[in-house]
Backbone as a chain_set.jsonl record, in Angstrom:
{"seq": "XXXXXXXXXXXXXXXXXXXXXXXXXXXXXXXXXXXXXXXXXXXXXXXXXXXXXXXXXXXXXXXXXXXXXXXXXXXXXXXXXXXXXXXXXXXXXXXXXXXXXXXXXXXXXXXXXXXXXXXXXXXXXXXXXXXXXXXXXXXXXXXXXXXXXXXXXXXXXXXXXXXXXXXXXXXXXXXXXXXXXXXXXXXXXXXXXXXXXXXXXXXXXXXXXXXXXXXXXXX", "coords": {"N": [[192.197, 110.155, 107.02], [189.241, 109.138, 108.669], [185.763, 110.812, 108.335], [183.155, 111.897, 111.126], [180.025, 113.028, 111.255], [177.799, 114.1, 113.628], [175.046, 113.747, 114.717], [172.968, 114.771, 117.336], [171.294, 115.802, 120.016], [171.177, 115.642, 122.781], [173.925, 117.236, 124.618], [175.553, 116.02, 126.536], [175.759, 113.323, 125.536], [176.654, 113.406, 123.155], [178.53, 114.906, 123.429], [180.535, 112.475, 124.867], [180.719, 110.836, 122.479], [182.042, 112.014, 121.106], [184.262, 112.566, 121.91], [185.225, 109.74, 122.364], [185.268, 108.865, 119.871], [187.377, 111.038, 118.248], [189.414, 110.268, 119.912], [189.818, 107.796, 119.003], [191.326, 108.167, 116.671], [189.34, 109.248, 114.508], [188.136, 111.791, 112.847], [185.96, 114.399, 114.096], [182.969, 115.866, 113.839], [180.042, 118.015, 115.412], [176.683, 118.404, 115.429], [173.418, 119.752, 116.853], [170.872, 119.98, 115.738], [168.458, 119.109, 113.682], [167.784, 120.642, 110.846], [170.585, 121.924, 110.809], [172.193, 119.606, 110.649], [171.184, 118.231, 107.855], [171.787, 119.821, 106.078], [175.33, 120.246, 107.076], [175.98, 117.375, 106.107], [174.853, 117.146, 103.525], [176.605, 119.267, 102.442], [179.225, 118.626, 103.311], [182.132, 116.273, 103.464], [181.804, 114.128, 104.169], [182.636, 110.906, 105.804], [180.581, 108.828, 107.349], [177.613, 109.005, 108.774], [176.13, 109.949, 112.617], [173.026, 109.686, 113.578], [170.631, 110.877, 115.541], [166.989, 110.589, 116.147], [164.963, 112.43, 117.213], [165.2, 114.773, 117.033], [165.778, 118.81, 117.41], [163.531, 121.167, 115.004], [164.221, 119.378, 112.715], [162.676, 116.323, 111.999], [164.963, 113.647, 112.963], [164.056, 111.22, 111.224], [162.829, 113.042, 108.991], [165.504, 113.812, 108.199], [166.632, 111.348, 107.451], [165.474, 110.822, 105.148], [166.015, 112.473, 103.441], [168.669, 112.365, 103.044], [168.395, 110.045, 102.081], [168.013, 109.959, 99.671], [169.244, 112.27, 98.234], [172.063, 111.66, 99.029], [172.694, 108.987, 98.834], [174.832, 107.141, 98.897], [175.94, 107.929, 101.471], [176.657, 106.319, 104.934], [174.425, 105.794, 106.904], [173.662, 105.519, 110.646], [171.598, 104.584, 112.995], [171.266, 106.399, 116.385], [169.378, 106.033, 118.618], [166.348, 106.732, 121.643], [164.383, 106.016, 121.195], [162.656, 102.656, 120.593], [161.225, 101.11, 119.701], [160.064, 98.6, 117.415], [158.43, 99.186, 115.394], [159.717, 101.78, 114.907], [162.562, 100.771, 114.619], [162.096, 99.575, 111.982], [161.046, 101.22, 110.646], [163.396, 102.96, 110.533], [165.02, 101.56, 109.227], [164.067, 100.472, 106.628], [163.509, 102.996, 105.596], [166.49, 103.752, 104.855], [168.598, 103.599, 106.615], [172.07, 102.66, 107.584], [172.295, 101.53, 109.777], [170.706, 100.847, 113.08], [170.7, 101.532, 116.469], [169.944, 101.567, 120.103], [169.574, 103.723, 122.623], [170.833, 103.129, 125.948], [173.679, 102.942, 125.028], [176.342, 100.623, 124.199], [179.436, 101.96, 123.446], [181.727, 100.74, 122.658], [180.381, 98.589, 121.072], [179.219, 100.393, 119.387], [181.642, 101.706, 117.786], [182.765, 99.282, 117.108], [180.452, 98.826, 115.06], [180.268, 101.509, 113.296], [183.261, 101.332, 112.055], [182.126, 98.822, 110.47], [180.346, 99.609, 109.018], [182.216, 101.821, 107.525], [184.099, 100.183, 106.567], [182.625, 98.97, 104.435], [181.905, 98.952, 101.092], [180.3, 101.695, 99.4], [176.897, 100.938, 98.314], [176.231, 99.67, 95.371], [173.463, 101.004, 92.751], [171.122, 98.828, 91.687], [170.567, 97.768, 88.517], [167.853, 98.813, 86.239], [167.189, 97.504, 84.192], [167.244, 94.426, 82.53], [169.235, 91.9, 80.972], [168.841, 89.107, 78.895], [170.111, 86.915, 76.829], [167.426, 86.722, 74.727], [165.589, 87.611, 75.999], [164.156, 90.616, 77.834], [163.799, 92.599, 80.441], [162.417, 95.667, 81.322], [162.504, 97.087, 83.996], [161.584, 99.771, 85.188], [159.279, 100.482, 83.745], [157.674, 98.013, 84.018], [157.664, 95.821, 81.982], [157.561, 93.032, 80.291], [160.022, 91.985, 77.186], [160.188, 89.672, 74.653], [162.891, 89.074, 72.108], [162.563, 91.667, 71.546], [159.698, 92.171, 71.237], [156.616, 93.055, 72.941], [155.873, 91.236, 75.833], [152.986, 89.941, 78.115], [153.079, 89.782, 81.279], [152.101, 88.877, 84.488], [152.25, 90.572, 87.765], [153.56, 88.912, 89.855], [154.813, 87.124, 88.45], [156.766, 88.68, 86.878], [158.631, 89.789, 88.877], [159.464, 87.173, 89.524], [160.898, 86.609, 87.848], [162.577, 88.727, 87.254], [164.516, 87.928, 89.848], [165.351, 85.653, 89.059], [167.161, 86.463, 86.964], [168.529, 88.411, 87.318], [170.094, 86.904, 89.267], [171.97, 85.297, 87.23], [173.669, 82.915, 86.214], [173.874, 81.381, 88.595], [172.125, 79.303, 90.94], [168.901, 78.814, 92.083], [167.234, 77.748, 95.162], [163.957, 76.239, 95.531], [163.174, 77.313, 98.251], [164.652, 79.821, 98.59], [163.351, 81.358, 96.396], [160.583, 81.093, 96.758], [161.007, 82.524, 99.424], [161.805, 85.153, 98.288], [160.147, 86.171, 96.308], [157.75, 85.149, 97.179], [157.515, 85.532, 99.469], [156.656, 83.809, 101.813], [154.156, 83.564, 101.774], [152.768, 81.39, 101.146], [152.589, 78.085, 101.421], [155.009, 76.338, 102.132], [155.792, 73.759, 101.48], [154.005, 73.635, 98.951], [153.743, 73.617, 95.567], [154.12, 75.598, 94.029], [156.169, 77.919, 93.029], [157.309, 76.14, 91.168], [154.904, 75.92, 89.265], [154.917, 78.711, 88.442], [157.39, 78.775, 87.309], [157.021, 77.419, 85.248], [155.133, 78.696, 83.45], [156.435, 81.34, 82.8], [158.278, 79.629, 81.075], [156.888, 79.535, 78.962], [156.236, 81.561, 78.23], [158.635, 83.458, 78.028], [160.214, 81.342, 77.183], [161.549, 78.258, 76.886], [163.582, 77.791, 77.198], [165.307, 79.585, 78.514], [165.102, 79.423, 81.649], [166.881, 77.559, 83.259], [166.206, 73.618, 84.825], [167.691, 72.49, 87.718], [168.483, 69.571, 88.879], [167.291, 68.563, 92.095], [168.323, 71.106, 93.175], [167.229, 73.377, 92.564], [166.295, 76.64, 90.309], [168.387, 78.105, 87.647], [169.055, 80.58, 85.573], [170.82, 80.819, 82.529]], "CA": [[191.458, 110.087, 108.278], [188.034, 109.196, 108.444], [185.587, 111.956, 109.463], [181.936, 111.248, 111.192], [179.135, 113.641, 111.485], [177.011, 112.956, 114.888], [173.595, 114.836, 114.604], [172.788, 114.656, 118.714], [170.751, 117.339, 120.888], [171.49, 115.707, 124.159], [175.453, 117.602, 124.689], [176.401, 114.884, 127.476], [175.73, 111.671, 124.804], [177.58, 113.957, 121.937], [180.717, 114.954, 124.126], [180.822, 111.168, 125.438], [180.66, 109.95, 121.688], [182.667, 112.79, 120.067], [185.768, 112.343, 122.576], [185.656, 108.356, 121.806], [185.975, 108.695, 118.293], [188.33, 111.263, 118.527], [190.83, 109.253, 120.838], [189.799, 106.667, 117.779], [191.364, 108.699, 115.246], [188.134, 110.083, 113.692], [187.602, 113.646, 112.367], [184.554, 114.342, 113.981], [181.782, 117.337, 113.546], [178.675, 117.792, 116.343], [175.556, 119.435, 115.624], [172.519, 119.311, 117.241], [169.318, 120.128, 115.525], [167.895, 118.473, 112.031], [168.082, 121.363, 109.514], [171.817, 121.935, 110.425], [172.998, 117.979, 110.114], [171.068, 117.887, 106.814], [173.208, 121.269, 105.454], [176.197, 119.625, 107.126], [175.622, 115.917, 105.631], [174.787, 117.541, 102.21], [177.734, 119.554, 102.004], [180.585, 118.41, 104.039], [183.126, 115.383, 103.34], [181.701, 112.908, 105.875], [182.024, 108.93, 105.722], [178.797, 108.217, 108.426], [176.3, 109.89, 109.94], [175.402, 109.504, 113.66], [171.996, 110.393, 113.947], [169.729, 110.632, 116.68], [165.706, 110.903, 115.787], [164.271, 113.238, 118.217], [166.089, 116.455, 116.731], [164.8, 120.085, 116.517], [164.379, 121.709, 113.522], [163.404, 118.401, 111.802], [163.039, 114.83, 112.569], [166.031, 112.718, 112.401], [163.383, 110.731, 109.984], [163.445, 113.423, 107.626], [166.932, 113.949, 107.505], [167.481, 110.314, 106.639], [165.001, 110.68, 104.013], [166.32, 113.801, 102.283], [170.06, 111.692, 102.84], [168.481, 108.316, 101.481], [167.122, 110.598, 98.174], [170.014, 112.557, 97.324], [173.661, 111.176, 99.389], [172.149, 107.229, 99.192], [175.949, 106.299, 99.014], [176.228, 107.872, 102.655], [176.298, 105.314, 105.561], [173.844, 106.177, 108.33], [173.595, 104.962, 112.068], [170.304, 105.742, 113.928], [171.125, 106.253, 117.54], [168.069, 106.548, 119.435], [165.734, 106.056, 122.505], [162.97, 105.008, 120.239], [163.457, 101.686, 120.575], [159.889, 100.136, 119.468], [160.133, 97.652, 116.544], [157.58, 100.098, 114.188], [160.785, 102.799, 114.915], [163.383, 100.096, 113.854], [161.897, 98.889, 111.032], [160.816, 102.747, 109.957], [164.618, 103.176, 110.609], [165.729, 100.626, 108.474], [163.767, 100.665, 105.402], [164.028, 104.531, 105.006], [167.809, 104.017, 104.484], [170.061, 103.663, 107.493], [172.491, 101.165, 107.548], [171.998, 100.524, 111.117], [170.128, 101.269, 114.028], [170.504, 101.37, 117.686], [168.837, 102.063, 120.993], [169.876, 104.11, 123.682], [171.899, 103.66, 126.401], [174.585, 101.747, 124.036], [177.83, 100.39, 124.503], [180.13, 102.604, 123.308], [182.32, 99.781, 121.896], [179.571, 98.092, 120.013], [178.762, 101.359, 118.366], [182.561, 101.899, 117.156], [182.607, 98.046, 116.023], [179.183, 98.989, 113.813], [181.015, 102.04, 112.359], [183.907, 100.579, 111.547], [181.518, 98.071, 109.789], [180.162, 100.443, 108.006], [183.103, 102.661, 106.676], [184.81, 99.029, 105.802], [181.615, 98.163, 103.792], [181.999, 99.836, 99.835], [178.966, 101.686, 98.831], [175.676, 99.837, 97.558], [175.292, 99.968, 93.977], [172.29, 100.844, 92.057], [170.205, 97.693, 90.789], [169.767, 98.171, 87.398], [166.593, 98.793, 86.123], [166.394, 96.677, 82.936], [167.589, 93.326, 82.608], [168.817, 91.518, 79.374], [169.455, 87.315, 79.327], [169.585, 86.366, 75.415], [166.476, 87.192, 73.822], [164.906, 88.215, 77.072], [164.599, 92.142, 78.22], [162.916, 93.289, 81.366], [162.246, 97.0, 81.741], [161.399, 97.216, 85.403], [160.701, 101.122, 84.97], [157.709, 100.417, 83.292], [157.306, 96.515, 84.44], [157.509, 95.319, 80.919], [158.956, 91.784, 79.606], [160.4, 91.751, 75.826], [161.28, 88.943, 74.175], [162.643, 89.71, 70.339], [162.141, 93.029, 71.443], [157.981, 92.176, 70.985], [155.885, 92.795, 74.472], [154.97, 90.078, 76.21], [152.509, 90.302, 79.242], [153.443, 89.132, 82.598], [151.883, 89.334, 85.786], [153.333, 91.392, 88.912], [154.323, 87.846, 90.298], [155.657, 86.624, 87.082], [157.74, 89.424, 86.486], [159.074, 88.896, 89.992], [160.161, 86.113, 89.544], [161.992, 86.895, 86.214], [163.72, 89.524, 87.733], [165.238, 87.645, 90.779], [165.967, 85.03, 88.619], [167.854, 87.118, 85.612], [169.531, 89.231, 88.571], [171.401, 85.813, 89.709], [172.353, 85.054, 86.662], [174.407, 81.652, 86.264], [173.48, 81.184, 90.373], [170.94, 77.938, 91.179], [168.411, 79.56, 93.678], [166.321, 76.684, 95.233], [163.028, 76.941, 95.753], [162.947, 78.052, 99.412], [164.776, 80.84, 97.89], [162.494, 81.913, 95.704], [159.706, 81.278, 97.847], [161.008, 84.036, 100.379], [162.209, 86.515, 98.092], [159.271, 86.749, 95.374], [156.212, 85.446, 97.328], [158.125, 86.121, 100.821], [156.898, 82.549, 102.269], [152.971, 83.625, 101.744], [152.28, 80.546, 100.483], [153.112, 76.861, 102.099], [156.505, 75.774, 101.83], [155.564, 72.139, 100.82], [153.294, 74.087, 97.753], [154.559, 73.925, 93.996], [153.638, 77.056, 93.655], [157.322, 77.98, 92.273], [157.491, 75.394, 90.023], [154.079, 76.689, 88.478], [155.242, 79.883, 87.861], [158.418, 79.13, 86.206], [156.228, 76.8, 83.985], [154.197, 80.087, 83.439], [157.552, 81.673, 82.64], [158.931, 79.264, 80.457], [155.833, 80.005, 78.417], [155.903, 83.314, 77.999], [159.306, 84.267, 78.093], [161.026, 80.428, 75.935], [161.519, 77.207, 77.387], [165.68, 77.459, 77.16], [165.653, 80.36, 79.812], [165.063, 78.72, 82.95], [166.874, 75.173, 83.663], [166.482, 72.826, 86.256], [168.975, 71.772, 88.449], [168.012, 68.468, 89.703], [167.578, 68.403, 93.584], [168.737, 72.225, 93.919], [166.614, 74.298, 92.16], [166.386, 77.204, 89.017], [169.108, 79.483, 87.535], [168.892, 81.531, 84.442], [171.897, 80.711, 82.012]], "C": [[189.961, 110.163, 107.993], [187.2, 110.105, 108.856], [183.64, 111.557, 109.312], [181.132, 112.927, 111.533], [178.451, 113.152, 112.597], [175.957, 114.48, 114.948], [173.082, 114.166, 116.407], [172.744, 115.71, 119.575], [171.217, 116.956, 122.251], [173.866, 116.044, 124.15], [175.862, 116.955, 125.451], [176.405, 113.702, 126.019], [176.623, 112.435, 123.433], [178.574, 114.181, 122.266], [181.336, 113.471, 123.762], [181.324, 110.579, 123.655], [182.274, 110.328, 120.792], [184.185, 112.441, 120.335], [186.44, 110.904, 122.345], [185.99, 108.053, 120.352], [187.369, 109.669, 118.286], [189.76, 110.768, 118.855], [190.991, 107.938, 119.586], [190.284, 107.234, 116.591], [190.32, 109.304, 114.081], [188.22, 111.563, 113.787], [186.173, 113.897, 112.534], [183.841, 116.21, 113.925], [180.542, 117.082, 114.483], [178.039, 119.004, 115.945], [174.393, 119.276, 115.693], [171.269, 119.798, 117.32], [169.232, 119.901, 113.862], [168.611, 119.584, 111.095], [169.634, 121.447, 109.853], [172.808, 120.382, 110.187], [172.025, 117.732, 108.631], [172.116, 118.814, 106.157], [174.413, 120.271, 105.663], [176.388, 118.017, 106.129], [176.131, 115.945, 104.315], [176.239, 118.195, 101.374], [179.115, 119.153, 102.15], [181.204, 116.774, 103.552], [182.942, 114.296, 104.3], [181.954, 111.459, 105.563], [180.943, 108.27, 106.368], [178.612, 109.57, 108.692], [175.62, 109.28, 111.47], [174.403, 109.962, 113.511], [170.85, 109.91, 114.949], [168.114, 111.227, 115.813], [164.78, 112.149, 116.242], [165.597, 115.078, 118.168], [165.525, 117.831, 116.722], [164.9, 120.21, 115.307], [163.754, 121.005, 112.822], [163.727, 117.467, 112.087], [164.648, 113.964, 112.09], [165.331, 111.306, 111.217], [163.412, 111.166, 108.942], [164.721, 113.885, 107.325], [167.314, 113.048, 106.788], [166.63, 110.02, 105.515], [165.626, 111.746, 102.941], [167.43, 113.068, 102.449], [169.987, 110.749, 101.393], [168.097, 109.053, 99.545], [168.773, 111.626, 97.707], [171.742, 112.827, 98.454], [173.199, 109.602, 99.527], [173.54, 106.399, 99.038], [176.786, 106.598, 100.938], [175.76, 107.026, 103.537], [175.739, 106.221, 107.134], [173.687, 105.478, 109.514], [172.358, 105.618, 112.647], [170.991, 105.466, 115.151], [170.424, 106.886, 118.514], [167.559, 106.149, 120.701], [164.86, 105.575, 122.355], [162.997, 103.884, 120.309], [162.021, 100.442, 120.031], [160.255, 99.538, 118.274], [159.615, 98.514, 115.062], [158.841, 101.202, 113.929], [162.055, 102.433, 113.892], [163.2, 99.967, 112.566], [161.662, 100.065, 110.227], [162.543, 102.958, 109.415], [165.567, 102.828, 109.425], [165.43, 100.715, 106.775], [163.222, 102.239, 104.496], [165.56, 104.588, 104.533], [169.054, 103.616, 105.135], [170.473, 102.176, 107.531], [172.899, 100.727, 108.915], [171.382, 101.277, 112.02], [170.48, 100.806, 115.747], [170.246, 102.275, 118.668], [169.718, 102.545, 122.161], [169.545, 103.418, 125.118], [172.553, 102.284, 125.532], [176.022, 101.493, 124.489], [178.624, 101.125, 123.264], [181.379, 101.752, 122.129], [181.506, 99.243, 120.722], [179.432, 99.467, 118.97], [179.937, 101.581, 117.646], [183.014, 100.547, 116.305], [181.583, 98.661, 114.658], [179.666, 100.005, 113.06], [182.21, 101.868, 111.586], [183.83, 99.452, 110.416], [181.379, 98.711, 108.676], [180.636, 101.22, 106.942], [184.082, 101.683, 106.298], [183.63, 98.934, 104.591], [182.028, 99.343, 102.165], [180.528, 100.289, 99.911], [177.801, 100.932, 97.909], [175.913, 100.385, 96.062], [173.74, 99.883, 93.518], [171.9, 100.028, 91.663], [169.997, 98.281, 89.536], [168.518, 97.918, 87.022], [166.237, 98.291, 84.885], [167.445, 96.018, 83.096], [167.926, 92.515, 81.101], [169.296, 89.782, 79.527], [169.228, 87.385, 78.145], [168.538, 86.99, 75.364], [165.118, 87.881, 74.2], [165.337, 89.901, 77.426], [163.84, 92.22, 79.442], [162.841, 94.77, 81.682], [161.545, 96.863, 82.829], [160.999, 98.652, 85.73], [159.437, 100.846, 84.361], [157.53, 98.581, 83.537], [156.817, 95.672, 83.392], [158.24, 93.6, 80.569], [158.975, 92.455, 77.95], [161.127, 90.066, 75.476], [161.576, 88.981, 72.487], [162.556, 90.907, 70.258], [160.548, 93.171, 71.089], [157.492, 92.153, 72.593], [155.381, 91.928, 74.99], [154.229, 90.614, 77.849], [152.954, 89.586, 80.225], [152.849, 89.975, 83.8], [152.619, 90.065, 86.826], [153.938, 90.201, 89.576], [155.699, 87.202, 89.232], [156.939, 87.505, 86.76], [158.813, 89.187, 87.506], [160.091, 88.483, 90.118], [161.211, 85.535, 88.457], [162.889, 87.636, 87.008], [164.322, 88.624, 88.696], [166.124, 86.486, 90.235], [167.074, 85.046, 87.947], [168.609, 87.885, 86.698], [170.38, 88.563, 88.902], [171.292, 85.236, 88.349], [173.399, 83.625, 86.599], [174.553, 81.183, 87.668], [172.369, 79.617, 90.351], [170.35, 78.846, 92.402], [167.378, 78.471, 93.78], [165.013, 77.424, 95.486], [162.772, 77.053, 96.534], [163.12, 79.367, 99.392], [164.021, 82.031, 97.432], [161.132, 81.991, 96.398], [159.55, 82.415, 98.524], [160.704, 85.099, 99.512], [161.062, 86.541, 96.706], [157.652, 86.57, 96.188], [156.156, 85.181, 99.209], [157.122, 84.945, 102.091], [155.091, 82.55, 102.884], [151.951, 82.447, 101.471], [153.229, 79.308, 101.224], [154.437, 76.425, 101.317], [156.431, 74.633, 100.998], [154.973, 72.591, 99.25], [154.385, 73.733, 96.532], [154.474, 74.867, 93.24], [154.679, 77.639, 92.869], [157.608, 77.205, 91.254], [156.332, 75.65, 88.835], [154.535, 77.663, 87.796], [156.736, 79.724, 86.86], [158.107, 78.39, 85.2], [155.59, 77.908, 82.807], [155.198, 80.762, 82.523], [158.082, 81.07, 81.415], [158.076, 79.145, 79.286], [155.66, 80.998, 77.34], [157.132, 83.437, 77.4], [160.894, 83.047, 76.784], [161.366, 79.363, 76.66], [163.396, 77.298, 78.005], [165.988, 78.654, 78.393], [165.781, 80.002, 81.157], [165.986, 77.322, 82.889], [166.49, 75.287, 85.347], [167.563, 72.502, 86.517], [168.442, 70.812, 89.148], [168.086, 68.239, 91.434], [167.896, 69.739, 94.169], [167.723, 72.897, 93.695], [166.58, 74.501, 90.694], [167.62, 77.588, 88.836], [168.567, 79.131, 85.629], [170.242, 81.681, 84.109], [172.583, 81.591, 80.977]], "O": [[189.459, 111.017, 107.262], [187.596, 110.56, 109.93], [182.976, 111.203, 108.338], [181.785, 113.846, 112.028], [178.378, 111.931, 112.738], [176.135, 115.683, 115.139], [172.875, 112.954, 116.476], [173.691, 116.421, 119.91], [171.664, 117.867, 122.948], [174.758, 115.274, 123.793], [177.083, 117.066, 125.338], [177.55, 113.404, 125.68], [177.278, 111.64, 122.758], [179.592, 113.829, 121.671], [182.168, 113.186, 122.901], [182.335, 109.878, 123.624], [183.126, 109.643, 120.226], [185.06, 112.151, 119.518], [187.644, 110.71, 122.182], [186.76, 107.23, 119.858], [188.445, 109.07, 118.317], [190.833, 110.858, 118.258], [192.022, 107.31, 119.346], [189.788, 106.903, 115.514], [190.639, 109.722, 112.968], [188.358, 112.274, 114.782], [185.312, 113.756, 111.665], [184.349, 117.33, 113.981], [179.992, 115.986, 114.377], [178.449, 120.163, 115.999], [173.899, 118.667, 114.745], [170.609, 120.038, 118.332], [169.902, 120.502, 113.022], [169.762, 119.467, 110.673], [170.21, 120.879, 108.925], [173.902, 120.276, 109.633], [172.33, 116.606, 108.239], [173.212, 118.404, 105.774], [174.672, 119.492, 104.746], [177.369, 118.046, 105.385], [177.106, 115.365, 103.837], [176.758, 117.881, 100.303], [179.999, 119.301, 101.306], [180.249, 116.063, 103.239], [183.767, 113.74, 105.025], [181.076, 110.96, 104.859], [180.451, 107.228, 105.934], [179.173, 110.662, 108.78], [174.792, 108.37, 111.505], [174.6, 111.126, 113.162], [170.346, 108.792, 115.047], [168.144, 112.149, 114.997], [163.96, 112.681, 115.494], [166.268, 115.86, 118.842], [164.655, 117.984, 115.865], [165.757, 119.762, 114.545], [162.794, 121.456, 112.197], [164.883, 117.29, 112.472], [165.148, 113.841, 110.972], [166.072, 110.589, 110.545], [163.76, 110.539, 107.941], [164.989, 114.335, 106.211], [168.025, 113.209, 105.796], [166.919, 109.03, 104.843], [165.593, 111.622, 101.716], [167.452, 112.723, 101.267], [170.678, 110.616, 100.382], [168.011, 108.402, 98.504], [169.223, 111.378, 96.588], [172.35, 113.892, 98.56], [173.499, 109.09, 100.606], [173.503, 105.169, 99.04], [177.667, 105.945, 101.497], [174.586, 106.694, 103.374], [176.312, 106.897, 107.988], [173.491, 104.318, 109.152], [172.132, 106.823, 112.757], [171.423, 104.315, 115.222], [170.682, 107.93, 119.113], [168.159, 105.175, 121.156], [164.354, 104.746, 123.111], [164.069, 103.761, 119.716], [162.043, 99.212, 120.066], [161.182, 100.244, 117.877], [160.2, 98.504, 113.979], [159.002, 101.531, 112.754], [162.509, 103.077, 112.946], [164.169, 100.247, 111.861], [162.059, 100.001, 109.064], [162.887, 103.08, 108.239], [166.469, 103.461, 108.876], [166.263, 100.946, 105.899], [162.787, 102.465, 103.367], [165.85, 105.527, 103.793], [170.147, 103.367, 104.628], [169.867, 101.105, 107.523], [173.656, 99.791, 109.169], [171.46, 102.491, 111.834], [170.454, 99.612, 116.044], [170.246, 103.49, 118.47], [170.555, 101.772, 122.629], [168.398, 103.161, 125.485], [172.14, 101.13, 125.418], [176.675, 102.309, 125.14], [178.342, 100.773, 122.119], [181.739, 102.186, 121.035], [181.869, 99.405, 119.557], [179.586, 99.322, 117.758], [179.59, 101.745, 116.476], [183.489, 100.591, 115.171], [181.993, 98.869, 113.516], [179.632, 99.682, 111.873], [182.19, 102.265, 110.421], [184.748, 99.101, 109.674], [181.992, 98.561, 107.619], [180.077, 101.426, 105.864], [185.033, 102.147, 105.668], [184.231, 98.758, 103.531], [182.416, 100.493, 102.371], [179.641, 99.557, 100.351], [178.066, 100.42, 96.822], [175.725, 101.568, 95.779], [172.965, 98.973, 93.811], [172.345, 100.12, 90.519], [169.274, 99.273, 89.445], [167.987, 96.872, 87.392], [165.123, 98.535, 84.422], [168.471, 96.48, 83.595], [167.081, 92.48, 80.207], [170.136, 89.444, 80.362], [168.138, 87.902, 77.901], [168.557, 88.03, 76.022], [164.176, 88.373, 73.578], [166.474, 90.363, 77.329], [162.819, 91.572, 79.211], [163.504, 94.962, 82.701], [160.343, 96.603, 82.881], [160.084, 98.79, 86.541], [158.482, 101.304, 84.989], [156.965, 98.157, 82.529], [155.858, 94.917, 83.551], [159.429, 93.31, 80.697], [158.128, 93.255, 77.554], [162.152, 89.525, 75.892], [160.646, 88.928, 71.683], [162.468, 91.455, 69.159], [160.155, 94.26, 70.671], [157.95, 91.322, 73.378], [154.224, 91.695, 74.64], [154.76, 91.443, 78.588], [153.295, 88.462, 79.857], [152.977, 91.17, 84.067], [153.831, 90.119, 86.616], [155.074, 90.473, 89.965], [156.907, 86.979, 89.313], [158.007, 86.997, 86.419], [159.802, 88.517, 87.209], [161.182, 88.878, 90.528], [161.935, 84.551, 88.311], [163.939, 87.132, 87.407], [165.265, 88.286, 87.98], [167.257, 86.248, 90.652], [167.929, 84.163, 88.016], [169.791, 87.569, 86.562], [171.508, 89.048, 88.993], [170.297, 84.515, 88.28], [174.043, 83.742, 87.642], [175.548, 80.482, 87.852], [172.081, 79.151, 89.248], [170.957, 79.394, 93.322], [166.686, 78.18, 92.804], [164.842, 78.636, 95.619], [161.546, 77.021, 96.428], [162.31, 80.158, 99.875], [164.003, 83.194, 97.835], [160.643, 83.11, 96.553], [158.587, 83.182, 98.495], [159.751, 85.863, 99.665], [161.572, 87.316, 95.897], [156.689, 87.324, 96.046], [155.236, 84.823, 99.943], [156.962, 85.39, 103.228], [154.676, 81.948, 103.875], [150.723, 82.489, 101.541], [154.398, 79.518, 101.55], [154.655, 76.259, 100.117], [156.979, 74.577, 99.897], [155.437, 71.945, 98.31], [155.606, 73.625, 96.654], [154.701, 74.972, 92.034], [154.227, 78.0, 91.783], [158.253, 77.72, 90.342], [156.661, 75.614, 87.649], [154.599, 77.583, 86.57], [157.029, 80.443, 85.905], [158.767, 78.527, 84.17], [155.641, 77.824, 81.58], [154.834, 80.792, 81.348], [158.404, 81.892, 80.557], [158.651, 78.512, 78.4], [155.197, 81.144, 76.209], [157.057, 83.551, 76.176], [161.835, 83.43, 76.089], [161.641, 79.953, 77.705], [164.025, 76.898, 78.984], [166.954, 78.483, 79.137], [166.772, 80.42, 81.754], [165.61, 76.229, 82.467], [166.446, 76.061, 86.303], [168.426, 72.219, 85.686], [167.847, 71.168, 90.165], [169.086, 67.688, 91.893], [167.849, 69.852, 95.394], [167.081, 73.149, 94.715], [166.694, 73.607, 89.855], [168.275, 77.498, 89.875], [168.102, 78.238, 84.92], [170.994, 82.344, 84.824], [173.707, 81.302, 80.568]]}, "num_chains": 1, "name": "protein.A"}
């Protein structure tokens, strides 16, 4: 049986939630002020976390920061009245794996947990990278190739890593575009094709192919 934690000061929106999971087969726990849903969180057997923002005690912000730093395999839910975009997006890239805004459907919110406690935990990204004769230490933002240092820019590296991460993948260059120079630069540009010139430079010509008409991958 699954069992949810619901960090929530208002006792009408914590009954209402507690009794629906409940009737849903959930093992649930209510408590409603920060420092005791971090204790709880930390110690207890939970699969989610409801949490509401506006907690005593301590923000439902820093709870999901002291979560996201040492339980980052627990799945969090914000459920708040915050509902501004700067809140969301705070929400989001502190940790939780979802957010929503008060007054909620009740259904939707047991779909999104359900989501959640289907979903496996994230794995860690590793933090060094090896392709043949290539190394990346992204703790210290190093390339190797031969095991000798080579320099690379903060773009360059980048764009090694996302590449060496998809491994035997083709990522076109819209792709790459977004996710290294996040679409800062004109679409139509060759700006990607520069850099893996740059790349193939530095790091050996045989690392990168082309794929005619699709894109890169890293073989």
């Amino acid at each position: 049986m699954k069992s949810i934690l619901i960090a929530e000061d208002e006792e009408r929106i914590a009954s209402f939630i507690a009794k629906g999971l409940t009737a849903d087969g959930f093992t649930v726990t209510v408590v409603n002020d920060g420092i005791t849903a971090l204790d709880y969180a930390l110690t207890g057997d939970f699969n989610l976390v409801i949490l509401d923002i506006g907690l005593p005690g301590m923000s439902g912000f820093d709870v999901l920061a002291q979560l996201t730093k040492h339980a980052p395999g627990l799945p969090v839910i914000i459920l708040t009245a915050r509902d501004s975009a700067s809140d969301v997006v705070a929400g989001l890239e502190g940790g939780a794996a979802d957010y929503m805004s008060k007054p909620f459907s009740f259904a939707e919110l047991l779909a999104r947990i359900r989501l959640r406690i289907a979903q496996p935990p994230a794995q860690p990204e590793a933090n060094e990278l090896t392709v043949g004769a290539v190394r990346l230490d992204l703790n210290r933002r190093i390339a190797f190739v031969d095991d000798k240092p080579v320099e690379l820019s903060a773009r360059e590296l980048t764009l090694a890593e996302v590449l060496m991460r998809n491994q035997g993948r083709v990522l076109s260059r819209e792709q790459l575009l977004s996710r290294v120079w996040g679409y800062d630069f004109d679409p139509g540009s060759n700006i990607v094709d520069v850099y893996v010139g740059y790349l193939r430079k530095k790091l050996g010509a045989s690392l990168i192919s082309t794929v005619r008409g699709a894109g890169y991958r890293v073989d």
